[in-house]
C-alpha positions as CSV (number, residue, x, y, z in Angstrom):
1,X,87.5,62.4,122.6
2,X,91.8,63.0,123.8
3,X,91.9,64.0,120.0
4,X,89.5,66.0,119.8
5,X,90.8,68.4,123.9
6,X,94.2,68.3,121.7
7,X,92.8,69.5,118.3
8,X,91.2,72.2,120.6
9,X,93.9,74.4,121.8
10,X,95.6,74.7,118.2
11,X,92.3,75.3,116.4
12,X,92.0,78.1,118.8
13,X,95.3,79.3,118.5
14,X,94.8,79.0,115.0
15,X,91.5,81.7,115.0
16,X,93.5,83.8,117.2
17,X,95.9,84.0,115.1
18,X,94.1,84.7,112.2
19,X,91.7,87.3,113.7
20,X,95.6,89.2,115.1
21,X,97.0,88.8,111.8
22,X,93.2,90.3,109.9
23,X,93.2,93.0,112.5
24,X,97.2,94.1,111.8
25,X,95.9,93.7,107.8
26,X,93.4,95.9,108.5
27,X,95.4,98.9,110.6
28,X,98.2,98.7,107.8
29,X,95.3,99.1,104.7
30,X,94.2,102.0,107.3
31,X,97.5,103.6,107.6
32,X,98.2,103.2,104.2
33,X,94.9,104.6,103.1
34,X,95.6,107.6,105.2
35,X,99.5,108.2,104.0
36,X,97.8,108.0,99.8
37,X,94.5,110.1,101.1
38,X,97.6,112.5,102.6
39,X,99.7,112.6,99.6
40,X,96.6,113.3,97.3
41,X,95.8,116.5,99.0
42,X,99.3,117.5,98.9
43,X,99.5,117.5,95.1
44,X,95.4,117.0,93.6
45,X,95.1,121.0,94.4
46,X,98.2,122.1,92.0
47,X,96.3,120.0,88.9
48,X,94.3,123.0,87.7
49,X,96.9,125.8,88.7
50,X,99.9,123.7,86.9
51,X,97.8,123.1,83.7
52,X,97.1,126.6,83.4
53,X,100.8,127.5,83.8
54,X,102.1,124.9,81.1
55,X,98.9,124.8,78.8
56,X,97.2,128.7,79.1
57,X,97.6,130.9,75.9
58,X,96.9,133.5,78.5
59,X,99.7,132.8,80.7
60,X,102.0,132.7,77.3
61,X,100.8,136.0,76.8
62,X,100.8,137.4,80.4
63,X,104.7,136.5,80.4
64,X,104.9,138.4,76.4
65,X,102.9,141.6,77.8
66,X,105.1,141.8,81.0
67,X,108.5,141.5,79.2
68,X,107.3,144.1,76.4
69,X,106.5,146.5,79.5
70,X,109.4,146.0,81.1
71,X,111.4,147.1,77.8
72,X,109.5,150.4,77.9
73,X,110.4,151.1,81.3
74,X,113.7,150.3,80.8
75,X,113.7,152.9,77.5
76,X,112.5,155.6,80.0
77,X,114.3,154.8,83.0
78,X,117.8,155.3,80.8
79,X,116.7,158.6,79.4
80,X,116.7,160.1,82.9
81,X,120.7,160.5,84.0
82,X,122.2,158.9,87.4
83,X,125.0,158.6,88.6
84,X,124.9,155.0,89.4
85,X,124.6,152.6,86.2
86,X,121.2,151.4,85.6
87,X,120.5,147.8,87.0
88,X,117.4,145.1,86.9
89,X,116.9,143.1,89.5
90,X,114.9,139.6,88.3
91,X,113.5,136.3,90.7
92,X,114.7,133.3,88.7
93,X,111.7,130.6,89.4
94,X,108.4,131.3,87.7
95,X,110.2,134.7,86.7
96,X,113.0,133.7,84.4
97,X,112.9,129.6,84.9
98,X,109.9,127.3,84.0
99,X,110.2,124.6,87.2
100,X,106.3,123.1,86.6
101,X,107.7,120.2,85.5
102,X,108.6,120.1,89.1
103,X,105.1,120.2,89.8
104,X,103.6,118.4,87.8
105,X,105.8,115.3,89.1
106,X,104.7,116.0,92.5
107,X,100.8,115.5,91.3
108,X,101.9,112.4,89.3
109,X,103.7,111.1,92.5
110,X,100.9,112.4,95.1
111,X,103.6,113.2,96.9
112,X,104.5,117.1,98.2
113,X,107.4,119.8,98.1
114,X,110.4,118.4,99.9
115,X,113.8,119.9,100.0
116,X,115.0,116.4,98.7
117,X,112.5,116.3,95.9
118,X,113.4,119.5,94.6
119,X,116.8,119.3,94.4
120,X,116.5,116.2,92.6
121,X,114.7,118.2,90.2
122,X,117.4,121.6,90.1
123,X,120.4,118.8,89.9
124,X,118.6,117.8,86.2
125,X,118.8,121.5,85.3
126,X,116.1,121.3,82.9
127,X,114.1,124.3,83.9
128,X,113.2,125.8,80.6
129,X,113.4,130.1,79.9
130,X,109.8,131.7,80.1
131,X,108.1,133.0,77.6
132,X,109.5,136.8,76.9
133,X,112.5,136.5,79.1
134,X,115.5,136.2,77.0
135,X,114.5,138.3,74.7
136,X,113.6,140.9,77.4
137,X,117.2,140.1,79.1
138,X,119.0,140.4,75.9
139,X,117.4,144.2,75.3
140,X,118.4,145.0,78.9
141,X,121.6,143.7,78.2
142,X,121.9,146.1,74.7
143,X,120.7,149.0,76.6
144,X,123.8,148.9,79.0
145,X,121.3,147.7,82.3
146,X,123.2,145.5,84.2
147,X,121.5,142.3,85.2
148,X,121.0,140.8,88.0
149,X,119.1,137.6,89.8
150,X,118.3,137.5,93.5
151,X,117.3,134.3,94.1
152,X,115.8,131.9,96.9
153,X,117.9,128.8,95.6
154,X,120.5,127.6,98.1
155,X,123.9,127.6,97.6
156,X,123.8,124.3,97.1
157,X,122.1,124.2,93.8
158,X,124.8,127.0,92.6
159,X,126.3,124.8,90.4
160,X,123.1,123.2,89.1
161,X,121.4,126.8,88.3
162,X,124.3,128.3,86.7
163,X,124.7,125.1,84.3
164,X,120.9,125.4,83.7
165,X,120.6,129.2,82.8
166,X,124.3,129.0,80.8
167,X,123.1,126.0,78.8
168,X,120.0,128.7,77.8
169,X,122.3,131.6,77.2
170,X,120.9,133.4,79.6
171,X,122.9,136.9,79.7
172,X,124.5,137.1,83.3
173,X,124.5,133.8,84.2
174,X,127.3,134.1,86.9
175,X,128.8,133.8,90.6
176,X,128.4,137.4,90.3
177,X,125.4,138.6,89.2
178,X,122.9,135.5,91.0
179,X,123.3,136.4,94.8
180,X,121.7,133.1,96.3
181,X,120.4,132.7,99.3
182,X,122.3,132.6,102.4
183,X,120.6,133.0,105.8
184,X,116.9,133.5,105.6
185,X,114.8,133.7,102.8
186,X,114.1,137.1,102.9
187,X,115.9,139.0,99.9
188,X,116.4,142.8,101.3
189,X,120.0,142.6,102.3
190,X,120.8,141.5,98.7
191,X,118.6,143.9,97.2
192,X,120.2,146.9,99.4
193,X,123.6,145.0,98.3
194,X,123.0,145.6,94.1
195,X,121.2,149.0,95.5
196,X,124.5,150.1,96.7
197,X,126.3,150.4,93.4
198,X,123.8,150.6,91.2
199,X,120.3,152.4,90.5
200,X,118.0,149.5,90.6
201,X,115.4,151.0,87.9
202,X,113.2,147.7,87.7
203,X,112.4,144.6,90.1
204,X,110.4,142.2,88.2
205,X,109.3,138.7,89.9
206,X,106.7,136.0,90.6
207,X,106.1,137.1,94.3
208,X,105.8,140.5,95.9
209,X,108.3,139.8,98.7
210,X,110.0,140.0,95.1
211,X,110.3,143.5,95.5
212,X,110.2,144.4,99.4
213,X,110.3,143.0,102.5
214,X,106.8,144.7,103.7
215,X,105.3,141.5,101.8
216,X,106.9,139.2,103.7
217,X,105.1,137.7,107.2
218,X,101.5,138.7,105.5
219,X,98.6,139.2,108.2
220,X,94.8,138.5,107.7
221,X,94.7,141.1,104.9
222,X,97.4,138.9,103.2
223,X,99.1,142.1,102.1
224,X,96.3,143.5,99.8
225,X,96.5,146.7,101.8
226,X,100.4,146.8,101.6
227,X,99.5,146.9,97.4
228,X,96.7,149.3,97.3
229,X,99.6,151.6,98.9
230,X,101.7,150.8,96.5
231,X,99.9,151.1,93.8
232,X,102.0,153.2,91.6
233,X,104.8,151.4,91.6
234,X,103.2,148.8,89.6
235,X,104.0,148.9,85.9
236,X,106.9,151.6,87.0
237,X,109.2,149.8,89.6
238,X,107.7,146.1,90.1
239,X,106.5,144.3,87.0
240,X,104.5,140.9,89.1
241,X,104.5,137.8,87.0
242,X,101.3,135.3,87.2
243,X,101.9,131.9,89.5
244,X,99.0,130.1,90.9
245,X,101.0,127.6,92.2
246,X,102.8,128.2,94.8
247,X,104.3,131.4,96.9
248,X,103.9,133.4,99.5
249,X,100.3,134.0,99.3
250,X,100.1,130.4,100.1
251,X,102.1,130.3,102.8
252,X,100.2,133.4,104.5
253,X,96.8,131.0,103.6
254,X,98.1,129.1,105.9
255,X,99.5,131.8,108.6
256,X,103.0,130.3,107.9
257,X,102.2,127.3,110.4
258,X,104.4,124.1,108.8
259,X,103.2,121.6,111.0
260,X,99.7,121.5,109.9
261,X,98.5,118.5,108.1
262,X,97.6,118.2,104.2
263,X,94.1,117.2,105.3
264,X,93.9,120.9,107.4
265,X,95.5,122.6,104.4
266,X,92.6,121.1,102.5
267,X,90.3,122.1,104.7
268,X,91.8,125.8,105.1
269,X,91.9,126.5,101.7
270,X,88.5,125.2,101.1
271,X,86.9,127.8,104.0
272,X,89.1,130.9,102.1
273,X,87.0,130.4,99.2
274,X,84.4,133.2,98.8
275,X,80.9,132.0,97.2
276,X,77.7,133.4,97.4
């Protein structure tokens, strides 16, 4: 019987144990379930978007059919004299730079945009040109339009970018025709800067606030109004290039709030959808 009143105590320290150290197993599978069910909605959406972008015949051709335009506007643009020399203005992701690799590594890593991660990426500097562009850029270039790219990318990747587009003999691939950014994201200032010296005849880019700041900060009508007003400049000033994945019509999806979770993201984007 004394063996059995000592046994006691440790076999009950024993299932104490065990249940504290099952119950700890169990939160951590939790919280790990939660951070891969996180990271899955960060990146699952951009499957269908990024396979379009690096598989589509039609985006090949979307790209093609912009570029061609562009060289027509270009032709009448020069026939009408100015007094300033004609420039281009051009976005370089999505607009003259492939980056869905990018992307697509965020869906293979269920893991999300991060500063860290994309810089990571930019530092490889193995953004491919888009279909059309250099050939478009090189006609620009022959028609005596000066060129130049107004760009989001910090001034910390200047190095990495202008290594990337020289490497694809991209034509004004220099410290002074790619004004990056600075302060804020919002590109005005530069564009007013190029506007200054030259007669900007053509913006061209992957996002509106491409082209003016009026598409920046979207409300509820996430800026459709702001185009219908505009809508003779398109095909005349702005040329929009197709990108489902990412930009500022994201962002205003999402009323520009960064603290939300993936799982309300999910959720948001699901309740935007229009059925019937």
């Amino acid at each position: 019987m004394k063996k059995l009143f000592v046994l006691l105590p440790f076999a009950v320290i024993i299932m104490v144990t065990g249940c504290g150290e099952k119950q700890q197993e169990k939160k951590e599978t939790k919280k790990e379930t939660k951070v891969i069910t996180e990271n899955k909605l960060s990146a699952d959406h951009l499957i269908l978007a990024t396979l379009w972008y690096q598989k589509s015949a039609e985006m090949q051709a979307l790209y093609i059919q912009s570029y061609n335009w562009a060289k027509r506007i270009i032709d009448e643009k020069i026939s009408k004299k100015s007094a300033k020399k004609p420039a281009v203005i051009l976005d370089i992701d999505e607009t003259v730079l492939d980056n869905s690799p990018f992307e697509a590594n965020c869906i293979a890593t269920g893991m999300g945009y991060s500063s860290e991660s994309w810089n990571e990426w930019s530092a490889m500097m193995k953004a491919t040109p888009l279909p059309g562009t250099i050939d478009f850029l090189n006609y620009a270039k022959s028609k005596g339009v000066e060129i130049f790219y107004i760009t989001n990318r910090k001034t910390a990747e200047k190095e990495w970018t202008l290594t990337n587009m020289q490497q694809l003999n991209i034509p004004s691939a220099d410290t002074a025709h790619i004004l990056f950014r600075t302060d804020g994201s919002g590109k005005e200032p530069r564009r007013k800067m190029v506007a200054e010296k030259f007669d900007v005849i053509l913006l061209i880019g992957d996002n509106l606030a491409d082209f003016s700041e009026l598409y920046e900060n979207r409300d509820d009508q996430l800026a459709k109004n702001i185009v219908e007003k505009d809508k003779d400049k398109f095909g005349t000033e702005y040329i929009i290039l197709p990108n489902p994945m990412y930009g500022e019509w994201e962002n205003a999806l999402y009323k520009y709030n960064k603290d939300l979770t993936e799982q309300q993201k999910d959720s948001i984007r699901r309740n935007a959808l229009i059925g019937y």
